[in-house]
N, C-alpha and C positions, 0 to 999 in steps of 0.2 A: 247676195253678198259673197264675194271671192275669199279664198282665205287666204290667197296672197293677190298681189297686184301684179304680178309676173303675167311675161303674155304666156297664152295656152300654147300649148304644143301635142301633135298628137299622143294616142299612147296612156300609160299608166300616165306620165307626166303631167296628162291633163288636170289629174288628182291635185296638184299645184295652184290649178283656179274653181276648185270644187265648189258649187253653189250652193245656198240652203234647195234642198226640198220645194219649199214655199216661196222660191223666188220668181218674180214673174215672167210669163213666158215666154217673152222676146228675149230674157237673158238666160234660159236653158237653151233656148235656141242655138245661141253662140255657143254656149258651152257643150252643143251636142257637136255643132260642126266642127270644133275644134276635137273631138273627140277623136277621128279619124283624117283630121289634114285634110287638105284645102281639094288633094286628089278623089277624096272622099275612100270609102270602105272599099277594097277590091274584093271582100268575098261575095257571093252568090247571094241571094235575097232571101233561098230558102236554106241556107246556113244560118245563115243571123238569125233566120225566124225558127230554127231548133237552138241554137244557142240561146235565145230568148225563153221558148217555149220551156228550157231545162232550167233558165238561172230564175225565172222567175217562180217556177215548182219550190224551189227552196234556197232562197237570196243568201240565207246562212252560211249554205253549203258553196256557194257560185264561188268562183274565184274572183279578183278584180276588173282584172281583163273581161270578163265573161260580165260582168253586170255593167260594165262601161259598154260591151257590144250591145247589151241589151240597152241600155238606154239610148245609143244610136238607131237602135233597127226603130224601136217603139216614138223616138221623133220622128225619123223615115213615114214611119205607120202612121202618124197623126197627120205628116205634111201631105200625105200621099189621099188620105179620105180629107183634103182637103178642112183639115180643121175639127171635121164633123164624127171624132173617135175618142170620146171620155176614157175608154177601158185602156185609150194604148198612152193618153197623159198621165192616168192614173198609173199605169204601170210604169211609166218612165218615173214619175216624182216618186214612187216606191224605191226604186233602185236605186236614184241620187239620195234617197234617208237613208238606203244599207250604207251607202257611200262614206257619207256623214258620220255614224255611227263607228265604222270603221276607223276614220279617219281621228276622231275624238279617242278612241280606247288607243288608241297610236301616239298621240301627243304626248309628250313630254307633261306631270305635275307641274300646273301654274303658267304652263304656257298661254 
């Protein structure tokens, strides 16, 4: 479920089509590749994977930026073992709930 119907755009923006946590896989999917544009991520594979390794130590502390890379690297991670990596979807649906979480204490009462 999108919390708005706006198409995605890279970037914080993508925060525009944030999905629940629990939504199913084929639609973090989308919402991972839009995460980084169609160009996909220009940094390094093992930046993402310390950017990851850091936001996931403490989501709290991560900045937005920094947990939307992590949820990029960690789809990358799951596409990349071919499916076969519970730890890097777990970690990814971890960081689309900080998402979440954030996104809710931001909203506007009653919206």
């Amino acid at each position: 479920m999108r919390t708005s119907e706006q198409p995605c755009i890279p970037g914080i923006a993508a925060l525009e089509c944030l999905l629940s946590h629990t939504a199913a896989w084929s639609e973090l999917e989308t919402f991972c590749q839009a995460i980084a544009g169609s160009k996909g991520d220009h940094r390094e594979v093992s930046e993402l994977a310390a950017i990851a390794r850091q936001a996931k130590a403490d989501l709290g502390a991560a900045g937005t930026e920094d947990i939307l890379a992590t949820a990029y690297f960690f789809w990358r991670k799951f596409r990349w073992n071919e499916g076969l990596d519970a730890e890097a979807e777990r970690s990814l649906r971890q960081g689309i709930g900080e998402l979440e979480r954030r996104c809710a204490r931001e909203r506007p009462t009653g919206a």
